[in-house]
N, C-alpha and C positions, 0 to 999 in steps of 0.2 A: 783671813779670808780663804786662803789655798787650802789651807788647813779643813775649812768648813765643807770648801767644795769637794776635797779628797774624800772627806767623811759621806755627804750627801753624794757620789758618784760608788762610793761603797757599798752605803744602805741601797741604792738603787739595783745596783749587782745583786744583792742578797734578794732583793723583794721581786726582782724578773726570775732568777731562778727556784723561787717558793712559787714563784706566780707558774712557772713551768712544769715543777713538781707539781704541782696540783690539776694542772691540766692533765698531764701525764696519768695525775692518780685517778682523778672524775672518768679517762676513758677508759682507764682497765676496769672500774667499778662498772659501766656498761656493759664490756665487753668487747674487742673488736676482733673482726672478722679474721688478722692475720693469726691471729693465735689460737683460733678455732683448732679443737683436735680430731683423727680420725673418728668419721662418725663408724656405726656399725654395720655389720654386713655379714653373709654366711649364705651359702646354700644349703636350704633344709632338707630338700628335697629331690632325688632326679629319678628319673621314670624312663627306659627306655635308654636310645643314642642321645648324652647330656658330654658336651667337650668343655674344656675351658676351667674346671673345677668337677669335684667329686663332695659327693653329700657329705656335710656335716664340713666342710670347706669353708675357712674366713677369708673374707672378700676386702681389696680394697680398692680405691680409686684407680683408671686404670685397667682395671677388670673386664674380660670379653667374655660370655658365654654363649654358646649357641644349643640348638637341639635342631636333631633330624626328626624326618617320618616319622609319628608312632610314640616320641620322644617329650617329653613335658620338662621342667623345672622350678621349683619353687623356691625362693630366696625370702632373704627376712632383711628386712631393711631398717635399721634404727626400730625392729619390733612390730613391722609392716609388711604384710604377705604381697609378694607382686609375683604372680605366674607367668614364666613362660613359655608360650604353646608349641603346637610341633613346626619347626622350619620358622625360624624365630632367631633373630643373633642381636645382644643387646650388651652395651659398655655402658657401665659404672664410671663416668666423669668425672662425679664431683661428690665427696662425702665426709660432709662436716656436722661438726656437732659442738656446741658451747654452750655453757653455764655461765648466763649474764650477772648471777646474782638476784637477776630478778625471773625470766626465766628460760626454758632450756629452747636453744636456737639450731634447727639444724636445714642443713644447705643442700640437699640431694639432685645430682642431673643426672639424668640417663639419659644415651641414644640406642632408641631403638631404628635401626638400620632394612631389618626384613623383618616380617610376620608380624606378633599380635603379643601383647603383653594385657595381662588382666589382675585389679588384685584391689586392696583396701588401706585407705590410710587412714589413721587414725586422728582426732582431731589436734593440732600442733599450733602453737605460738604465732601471733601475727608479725614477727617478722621471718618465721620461716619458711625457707623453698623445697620443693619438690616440681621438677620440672622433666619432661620426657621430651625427646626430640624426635622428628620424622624429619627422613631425608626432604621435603616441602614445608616444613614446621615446626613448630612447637605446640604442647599443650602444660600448659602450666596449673595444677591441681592446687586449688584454693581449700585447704581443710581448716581454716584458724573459726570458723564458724559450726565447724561441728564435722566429723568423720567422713569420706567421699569413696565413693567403689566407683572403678570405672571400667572400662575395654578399649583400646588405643590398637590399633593396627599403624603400620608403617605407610599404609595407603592415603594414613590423613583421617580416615572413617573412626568415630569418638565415640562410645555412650558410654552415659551416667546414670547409676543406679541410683545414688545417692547424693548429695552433696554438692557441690561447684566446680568446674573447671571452665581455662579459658584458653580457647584454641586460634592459632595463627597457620594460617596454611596460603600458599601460593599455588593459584589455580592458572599461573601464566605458561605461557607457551612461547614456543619460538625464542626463546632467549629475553623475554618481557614478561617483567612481574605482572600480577595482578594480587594481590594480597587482602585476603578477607579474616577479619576478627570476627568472634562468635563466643556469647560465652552461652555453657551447655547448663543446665539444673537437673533435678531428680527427672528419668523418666524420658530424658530426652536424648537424640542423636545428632552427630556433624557427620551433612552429607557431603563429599569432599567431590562428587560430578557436580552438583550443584552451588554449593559453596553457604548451602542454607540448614537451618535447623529442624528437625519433625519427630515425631515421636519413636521411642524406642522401639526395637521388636518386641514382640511379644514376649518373647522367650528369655527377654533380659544378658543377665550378667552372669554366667557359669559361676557355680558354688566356688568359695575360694577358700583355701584350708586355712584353719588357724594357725597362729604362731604369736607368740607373748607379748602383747599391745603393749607398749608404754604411751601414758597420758602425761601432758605435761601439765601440771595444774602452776597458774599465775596467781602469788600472794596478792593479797587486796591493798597493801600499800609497796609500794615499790622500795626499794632498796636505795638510800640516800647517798652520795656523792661522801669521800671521808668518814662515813657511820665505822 
């Protein structure tokens, strides 16, 4: 009988850590987010007073650049043009990038601090981030439905050319939130006196330069656990 139970106390040792290994193996085949690698980043572009990097500059996490008067710059983000205009200072947060196997996942935050950033993202995977910060907010760019252009200022003021984003901005005063959610569509703006949405100007979205889209294309069946 001791004998028996030494043996079944054994096989059971073996079969928690097969059962472990395999948990272990099912979430690498996912993907998980600690292992995510530096996603990409570069300034293609600078125009005028650009501190912080020099064109043709690899960027990573961490990353401040500013421009003055007169001054523009143009960065390439995991293969996504985002402009930044004159008197404008923006950090690179967060820049990841991972291959689930099934498909390609990346995590981008920015704060934009002062001025205005404008630019295009390309259409990316539904579990991927792209989010900008305003000292009152966030606006988080939804592309996993198809490509989004936008203009984001630091004031909280939002328009989309294209595509989806969803904006969070606190219109409180005195030391008291007031927090309004607003999500923007093609054509439309977040008015940040108001806290409400209306149509875009007329004049849109300044042209945005190219620089070499990566699309992520999703296989039609997903990638199996142990395959």
């Amino acid at each position: 009988f001791k004998g028996q139970e030494h043996l079944s106390m054994k096989t059971s040792g073996v079969q928690s850590k097969f059962f472990a290994l395999a948990v272990s193996a099912g979430l690498l085949s996912l993907g998980a987010t600690l292992n995510a690698a530096q996603g990409n980043a570069s300034l293609t572009q600078a125009d005028g007073a650009v501190t912080g990097a020099t064109a043709g500059e690899a960027l990573a996490a961490g990353s401040v650049l500013s421009t003055q008067t007169g001054g523009q710059a143009v960065l390439n983000i995991n293969g996504n043009a985002i402009v930044l205009a004159e008197n404008s200072t923006v950090s690179i947060d967060i820049l990841e990038s991972e291959d689930t196997g099934v498909e390609e996942v990346s995590n981008v935050q920015l704060t934009l601090s002062s001025g205005r950033i404008f630019g295009r993202i390309a259409q990316f995977s539904s579990l991927s981030k792209f989010v900008v910060k305003i000292p009152k907010g966030q606006v988080a760019i939804d592309a996993s439905s198809g490509p989004v252009t936008f203009d984001i200022s630091a004031n909280g003021e939002t328009i989309v050319g294209e595509g989806s984003v969803d904006v969070v901005f606190d219109r409180g005063a005195g030391g008291e939130a007031n927090l309004v959610a607003q999500n923007l569509r093609a054509n439309q703006r977040f008015n940040p006196a108001t806290g409400t949405v209306d149509a875009a100007p007329a004049d849109g979205i300044p042209s945005i330069p190219s620089v070499t889209v990566v699309r992520v294309a999703t296989p039609t069946q997903p990638v199996q656990p142990f395959q």
